[in-house]
C-alpha positions as CSV (number, residue, x, y, z in Angstrom):
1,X,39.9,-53.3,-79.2
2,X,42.3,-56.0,-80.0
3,X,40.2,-58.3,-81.8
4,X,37.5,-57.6,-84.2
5,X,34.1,-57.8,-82.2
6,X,30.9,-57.1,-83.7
7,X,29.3,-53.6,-83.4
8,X,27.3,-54.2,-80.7
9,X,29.7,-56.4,-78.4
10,X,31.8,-53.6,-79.0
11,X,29.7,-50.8,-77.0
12,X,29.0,-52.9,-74.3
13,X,32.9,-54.3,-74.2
14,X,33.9,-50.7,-73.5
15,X,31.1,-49.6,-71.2
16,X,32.9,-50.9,-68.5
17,X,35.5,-48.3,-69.1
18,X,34.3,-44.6,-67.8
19,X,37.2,-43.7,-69.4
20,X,38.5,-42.7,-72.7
21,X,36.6,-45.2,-74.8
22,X,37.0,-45.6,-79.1
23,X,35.3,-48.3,-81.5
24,X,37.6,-48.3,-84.6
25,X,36.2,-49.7,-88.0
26,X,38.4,-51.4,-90.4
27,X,36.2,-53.1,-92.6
28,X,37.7,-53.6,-96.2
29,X,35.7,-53.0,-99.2
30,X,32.3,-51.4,-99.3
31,X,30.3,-53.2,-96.5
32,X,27.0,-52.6,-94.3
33,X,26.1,-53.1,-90.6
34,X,22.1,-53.3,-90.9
35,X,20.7,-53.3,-87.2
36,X,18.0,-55.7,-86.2
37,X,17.3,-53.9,-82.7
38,X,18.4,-50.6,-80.8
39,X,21.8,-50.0,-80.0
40,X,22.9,-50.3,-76.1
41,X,22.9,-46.3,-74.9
42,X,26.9,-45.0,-74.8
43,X,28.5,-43.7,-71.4
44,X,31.4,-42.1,-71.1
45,X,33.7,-38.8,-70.6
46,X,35.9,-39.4,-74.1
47,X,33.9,-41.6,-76.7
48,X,35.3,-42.0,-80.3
49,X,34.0,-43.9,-83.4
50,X,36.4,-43.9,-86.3
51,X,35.5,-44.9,-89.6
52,X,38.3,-43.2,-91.2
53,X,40.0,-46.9,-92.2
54,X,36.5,-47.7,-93.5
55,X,35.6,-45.2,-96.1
56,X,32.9,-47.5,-98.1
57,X,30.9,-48.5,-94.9
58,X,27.5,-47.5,-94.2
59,X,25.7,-48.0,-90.8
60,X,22.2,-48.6,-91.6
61,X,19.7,-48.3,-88.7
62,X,16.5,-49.4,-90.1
63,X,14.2,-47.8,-88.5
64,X,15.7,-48.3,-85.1
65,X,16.9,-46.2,-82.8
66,X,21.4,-45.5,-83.3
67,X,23.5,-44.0,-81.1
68,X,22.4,-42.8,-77.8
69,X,24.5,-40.8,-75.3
70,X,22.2,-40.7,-72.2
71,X,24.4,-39.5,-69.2
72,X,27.7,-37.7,-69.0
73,X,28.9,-33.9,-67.9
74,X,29.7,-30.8,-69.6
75,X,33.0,-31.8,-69.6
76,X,32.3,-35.2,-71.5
77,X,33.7,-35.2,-75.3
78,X,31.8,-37.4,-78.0
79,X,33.5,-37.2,-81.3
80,X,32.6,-38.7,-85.0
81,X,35.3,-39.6,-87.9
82,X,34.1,-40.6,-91.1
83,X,31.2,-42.1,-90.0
84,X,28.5,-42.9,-92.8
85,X,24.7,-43.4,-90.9
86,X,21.6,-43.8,-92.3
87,X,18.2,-44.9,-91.8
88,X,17.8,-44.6,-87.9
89,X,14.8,-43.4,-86.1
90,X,14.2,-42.6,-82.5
91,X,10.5,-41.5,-80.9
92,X,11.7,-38.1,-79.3
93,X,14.8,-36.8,-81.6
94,X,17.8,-37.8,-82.8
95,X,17.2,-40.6,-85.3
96,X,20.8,-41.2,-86.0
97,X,22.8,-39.5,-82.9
98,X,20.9,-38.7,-79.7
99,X,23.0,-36.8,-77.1
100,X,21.2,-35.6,-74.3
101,X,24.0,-35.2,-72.1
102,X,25.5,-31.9,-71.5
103,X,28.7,-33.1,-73.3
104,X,30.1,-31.5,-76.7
105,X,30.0,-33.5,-79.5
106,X,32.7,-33.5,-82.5
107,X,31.4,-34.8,-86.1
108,X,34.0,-34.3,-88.6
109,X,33.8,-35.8,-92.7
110,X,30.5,-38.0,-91.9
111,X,27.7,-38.5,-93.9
112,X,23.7,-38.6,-92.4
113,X,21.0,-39.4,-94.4
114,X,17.2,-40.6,-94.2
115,X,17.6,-40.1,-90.5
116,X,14.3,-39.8,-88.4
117,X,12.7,-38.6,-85.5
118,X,9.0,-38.5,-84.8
119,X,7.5,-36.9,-81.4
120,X,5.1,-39.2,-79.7
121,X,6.5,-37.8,-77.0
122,X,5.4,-34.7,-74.5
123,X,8.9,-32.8,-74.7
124,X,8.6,-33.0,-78.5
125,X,10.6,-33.5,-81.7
126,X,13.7,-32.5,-83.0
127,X,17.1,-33.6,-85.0
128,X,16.1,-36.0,-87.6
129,X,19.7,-36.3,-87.2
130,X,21.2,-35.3,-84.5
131,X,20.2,-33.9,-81.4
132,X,22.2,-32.2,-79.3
133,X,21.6,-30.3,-75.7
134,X,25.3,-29.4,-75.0
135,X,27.9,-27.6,-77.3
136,X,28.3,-28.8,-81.2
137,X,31.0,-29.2,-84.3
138,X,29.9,-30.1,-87.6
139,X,33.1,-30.0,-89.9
140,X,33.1,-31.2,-93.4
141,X,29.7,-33.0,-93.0
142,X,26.8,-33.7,-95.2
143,X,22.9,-34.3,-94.3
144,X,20.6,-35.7,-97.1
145,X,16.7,-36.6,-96.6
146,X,16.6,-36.5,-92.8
147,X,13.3,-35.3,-91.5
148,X,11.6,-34.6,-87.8
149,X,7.7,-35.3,-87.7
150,X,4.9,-34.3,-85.1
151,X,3.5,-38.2,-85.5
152,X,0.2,-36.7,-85.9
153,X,0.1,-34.6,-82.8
154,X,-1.1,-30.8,-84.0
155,X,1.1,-28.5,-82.3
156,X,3.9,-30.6,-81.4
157,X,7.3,-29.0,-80.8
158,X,9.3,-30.5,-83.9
159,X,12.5,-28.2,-84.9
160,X,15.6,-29.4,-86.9
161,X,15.0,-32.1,-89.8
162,X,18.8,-32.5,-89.7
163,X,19.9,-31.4,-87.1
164,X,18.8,-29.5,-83.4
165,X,21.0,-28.1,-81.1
166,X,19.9,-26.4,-77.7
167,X,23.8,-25.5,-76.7
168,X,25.6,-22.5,-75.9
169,X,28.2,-22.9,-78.6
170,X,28.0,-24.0,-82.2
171,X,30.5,-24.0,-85.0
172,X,29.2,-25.3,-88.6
173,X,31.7,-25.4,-91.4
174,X,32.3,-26.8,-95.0
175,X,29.1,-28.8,-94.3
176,X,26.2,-29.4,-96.8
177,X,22.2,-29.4,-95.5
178,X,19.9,-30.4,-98.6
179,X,16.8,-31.9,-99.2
180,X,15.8,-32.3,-95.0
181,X,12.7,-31.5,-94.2
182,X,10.3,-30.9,-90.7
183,X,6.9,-32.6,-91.5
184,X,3.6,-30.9,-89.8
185,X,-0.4,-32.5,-89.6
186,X,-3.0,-30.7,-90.5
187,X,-5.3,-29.5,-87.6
188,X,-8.2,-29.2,-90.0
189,X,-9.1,-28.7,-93.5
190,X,-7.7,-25.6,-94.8
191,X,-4.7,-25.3,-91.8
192,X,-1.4,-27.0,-91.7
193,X,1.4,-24.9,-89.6
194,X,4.1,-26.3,-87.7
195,X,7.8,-27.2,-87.3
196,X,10.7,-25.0,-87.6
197,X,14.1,-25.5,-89.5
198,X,13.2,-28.0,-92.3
199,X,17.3,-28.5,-91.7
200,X,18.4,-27.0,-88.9
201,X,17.2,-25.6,-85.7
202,X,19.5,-23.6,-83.0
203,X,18.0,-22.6,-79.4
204,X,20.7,-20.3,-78.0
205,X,20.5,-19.0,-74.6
206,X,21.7,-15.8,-73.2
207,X,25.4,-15.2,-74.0
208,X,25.2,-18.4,-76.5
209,X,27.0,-18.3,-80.5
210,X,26.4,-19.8,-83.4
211,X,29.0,-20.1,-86.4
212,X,28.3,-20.8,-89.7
213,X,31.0,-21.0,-92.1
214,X,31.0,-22.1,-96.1
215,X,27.6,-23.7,-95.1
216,X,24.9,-24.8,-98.0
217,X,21.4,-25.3,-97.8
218,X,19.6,-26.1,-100.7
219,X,15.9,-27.9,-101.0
220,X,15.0,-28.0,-97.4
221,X,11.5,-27.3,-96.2
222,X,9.1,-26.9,-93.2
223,X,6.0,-28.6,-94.8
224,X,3.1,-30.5,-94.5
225,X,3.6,-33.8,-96.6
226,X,-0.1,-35.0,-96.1
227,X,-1.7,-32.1,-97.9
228,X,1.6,-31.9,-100.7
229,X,2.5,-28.5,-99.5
230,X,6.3,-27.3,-98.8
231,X,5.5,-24.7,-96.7
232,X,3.5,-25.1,-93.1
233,X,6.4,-23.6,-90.5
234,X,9.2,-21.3,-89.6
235,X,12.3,-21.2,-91.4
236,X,12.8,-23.8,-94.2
237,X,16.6,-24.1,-94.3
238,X,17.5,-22.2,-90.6
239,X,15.6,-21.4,-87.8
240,X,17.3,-19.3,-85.2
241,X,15.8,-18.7,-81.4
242,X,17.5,-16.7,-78.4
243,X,17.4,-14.6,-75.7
244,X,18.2,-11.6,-76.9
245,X,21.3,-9.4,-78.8
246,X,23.7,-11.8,-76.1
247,X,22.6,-14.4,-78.3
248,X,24.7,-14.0,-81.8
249,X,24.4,-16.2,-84.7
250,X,27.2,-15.3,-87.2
251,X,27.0,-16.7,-91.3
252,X,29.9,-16.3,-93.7
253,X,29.7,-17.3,-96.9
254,X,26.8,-19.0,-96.6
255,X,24.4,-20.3,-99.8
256,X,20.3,-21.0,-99.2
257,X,19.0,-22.5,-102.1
258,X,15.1,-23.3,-102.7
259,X,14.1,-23.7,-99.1
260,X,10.9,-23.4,-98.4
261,X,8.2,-22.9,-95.3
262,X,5.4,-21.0,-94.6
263,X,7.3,-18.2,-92.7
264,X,10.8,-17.6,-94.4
265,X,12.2,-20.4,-96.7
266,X,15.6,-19.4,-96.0
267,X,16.3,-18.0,-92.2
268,X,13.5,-17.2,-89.4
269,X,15.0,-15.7,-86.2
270,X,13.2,-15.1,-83.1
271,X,14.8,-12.9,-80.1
272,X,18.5,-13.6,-81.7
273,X,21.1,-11.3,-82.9
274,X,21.9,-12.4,-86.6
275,X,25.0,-11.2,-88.7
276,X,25.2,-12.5,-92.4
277,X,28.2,-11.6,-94.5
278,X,29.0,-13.0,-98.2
279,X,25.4,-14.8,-98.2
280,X,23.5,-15.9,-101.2
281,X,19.8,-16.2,-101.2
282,X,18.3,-17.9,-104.2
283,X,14.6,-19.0,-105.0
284,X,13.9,-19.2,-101.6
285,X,10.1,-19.0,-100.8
286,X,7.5,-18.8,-98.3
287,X,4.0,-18.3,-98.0
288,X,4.9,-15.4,-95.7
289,X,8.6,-13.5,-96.5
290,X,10.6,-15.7,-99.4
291,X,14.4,-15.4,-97.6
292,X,14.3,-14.0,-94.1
293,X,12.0,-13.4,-91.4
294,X,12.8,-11.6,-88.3
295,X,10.1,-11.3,-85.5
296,X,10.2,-9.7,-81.7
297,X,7.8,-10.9,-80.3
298,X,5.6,-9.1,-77.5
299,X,7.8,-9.2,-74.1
300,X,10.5,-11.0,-75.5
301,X,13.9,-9.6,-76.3
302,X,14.7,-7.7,-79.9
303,X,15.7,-9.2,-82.9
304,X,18.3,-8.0,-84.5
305,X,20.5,-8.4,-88.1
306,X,23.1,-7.1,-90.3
307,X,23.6,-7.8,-93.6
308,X,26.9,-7.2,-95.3
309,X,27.9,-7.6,-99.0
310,X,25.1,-10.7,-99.5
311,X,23.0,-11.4,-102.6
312,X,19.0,-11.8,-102.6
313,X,17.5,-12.8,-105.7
314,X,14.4,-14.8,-107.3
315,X,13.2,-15.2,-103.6
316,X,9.4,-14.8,-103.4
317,X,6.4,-14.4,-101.2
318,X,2.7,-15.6,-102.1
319,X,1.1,-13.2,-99.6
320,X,0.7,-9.8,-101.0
321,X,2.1,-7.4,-98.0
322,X,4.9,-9.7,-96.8
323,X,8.6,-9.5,-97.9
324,X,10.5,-11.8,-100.8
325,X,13.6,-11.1,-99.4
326,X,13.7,-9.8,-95.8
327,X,11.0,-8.6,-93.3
328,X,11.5,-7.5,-89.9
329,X,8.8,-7.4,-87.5
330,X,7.7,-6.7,-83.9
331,X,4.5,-7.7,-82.6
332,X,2.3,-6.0,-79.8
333,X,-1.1,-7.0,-77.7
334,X,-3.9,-4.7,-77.3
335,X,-6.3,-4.7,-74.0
336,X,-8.2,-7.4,-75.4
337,X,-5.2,-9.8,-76.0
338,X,-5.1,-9.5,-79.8
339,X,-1.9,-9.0,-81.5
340,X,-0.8,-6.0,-83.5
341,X,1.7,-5.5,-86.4
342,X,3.3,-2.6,-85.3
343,X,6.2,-1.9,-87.1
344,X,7.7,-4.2,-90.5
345,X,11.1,-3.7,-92.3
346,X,10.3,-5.3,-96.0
347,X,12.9,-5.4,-98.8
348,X,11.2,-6.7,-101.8
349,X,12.3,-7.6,-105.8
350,X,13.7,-3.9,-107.2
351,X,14.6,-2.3,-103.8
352,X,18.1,-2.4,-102.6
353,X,19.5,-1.2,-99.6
354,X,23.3,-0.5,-98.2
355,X,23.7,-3.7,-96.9
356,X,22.6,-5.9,-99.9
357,X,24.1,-6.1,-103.4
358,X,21.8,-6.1,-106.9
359,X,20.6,-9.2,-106.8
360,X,22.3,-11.7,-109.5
361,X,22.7,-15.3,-109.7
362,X,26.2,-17.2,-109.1
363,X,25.4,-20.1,-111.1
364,X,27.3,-23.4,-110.0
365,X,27.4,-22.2,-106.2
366,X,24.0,-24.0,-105.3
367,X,25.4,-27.0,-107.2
368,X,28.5,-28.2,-104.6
């Protein structure tokens, strides 16, 4: 645009354009757009913001729902430059960024924090973030204090405090994940589970990828802040579901760092192929398996990993027969309906196996 128009103006300004459509900020100094009311939804086939001639500004949702992307095809592109957003909430996911077109959507050297989504409604919770349903890029990116919450409703669907993605392709690199969380309610006394991915939450489908690359997670948990535990759901840092070995999730040098959940404070994978090489897992911990969980469930597909040259170490487990570093499980039902454990994998403190080095610490790494 040739003339500076505020933010608002802006989007509806180029919504008459199906075209390519860009918002570019160049706002001097440090500076802060605070909304005072949602943002009109974005429509589009190309849609850019650049912030890259505005490194010191900061987006500031307060408490209102951001950027919304409600209609659009596969073949629609959304892409993010130095964009720095905070503090936006939406009722169903996607505090911050909210696609729930098919597009793909491009976020490279932006910053998200305190970001959040709470599920009121029936389809859930998810990406306190971003949430995405079509393919995703995260280059260079940071997520600080973003959380998903059930809003009170026991059971609720709530996956990804940073970030949830439901598309077939995923690439993650040089990004940081620390201190999100997914928040559950207690349905009683003595019982809090819920959530999955206190960071980040991936449904692949069949023939769908995932790569992460130079990725850290450090302090994210799967909790239940109403009773002061860390550790009520699936996967504190990552959680991972598929369809099956089509569905491949691929980690290079990869760091998880204090994560915690009640199932796996690292990884938990369900029906997904899962390769892991140069990984570090550090103090990770869970009420049931410290690092990573892996669990077939009964009918579903297998679950399935390899490990090459990674480190496990200081990760624990409070319940006496699970795993501090890595369980695999498959689950059957009986005549009755009940579930049995059937057959477990465990690698615990003191037992090494081909695939994993003696565990030591790399100090500085979980510090980046």
């Amino acid at each position: 645009m040739a003339a500076p128009v505020p933010l608002r103006a802006a989007i509806t300004q180029m919504q008459a354009s199906n075209g390519v459509q860009t918002i570019r900020f160049e706002i001097p100094g440090s500076a802060a757009i605070m909304l005072t009311s949602p943002l009109p939804a974005l429509a589009g086939q190309s849609i850019v913001l650049d912030g890259s001639a505005s490194p010191d500004l900061r987006i500031n949702g307060a408490g209102w729902p951001m950027l919304k992307f409600l209609s659009g095809g596969s073949g629609q592109t959304i892409r993010f430059d130095h964009m720095n957003l905070r503090g936006g909430s939406n009722g169903d996911g996607g505090g911050c960024v909210d696609v729930k077109s098919a597009g793909t959507l491009l976020v490279f050297d932006s910053t998200f924090d305190s970001c959040f989504s709470s599920g009121p409604a029936a389809s859930g919770s998810g990406g306190g973030a971003i949430r995405t349903n079509g393919s995703l890029r995260l280059t260079r990116t940071r997520f600080t204090n973003n959380a998903s919450s059930d809003a009170g409703i026991v059971n609720l669907s709530n996956g990804g405090g940073a970030v949830s993605s439901s598309g077939s392709s995923v690439l993650i690199e040089s990004t940081r994940f620390i201190g999100n969380h997914t928040d559950a309610t207690p349905a009683n006394a003595t019982t809090c589970r819920g959530g999955s991915g206190g960071a980040l939450a991936l449904n692949l489908p069949d023939g769908g990828s995932a790569t992460l690359v130079d990725v850290q997670f450090i302090n994210n948990a799967s909790g239940c802040p109403s009773t002061g535990s860390r550790q009520a759901g699936s996967g504190g840092a990552l959680a991972l579901f598929g369809q099956g070995s089509n569905s491949i999730a691929s980690l290079d040098r990869v760091y998880f760092g204090q994560n915690e959940a009640f199932e796996a404070g690292a990884i938990a994978g369900f029906s997904v192929r899962l390769i892991v090489t140069n990984g570090t897992f550090f103090e990770n911990t869970g009420f049931s398996v410290g690092a990573i969980y892996m669990l077939t469930r009964t009918g579903s597909p297998a679950t399935t990993i390899q490990l090459r040259n990674s480190t496990f170490a200081r990760n624990a487990s409070s319940f006496g027969s699970s795993a501090a570093h890595l369980q695999l499980q498959r689950w059957r039902h009986d005549q009755r309906g009940a579930q049995h454990r059937v057959r477990q994998t465990a690698v615990r403190p003191g037992v090494r196996s081909s695939h994993c080095r003696r565990p030591v610490r790399r100090p500085g790494l979980h510090q980046r």
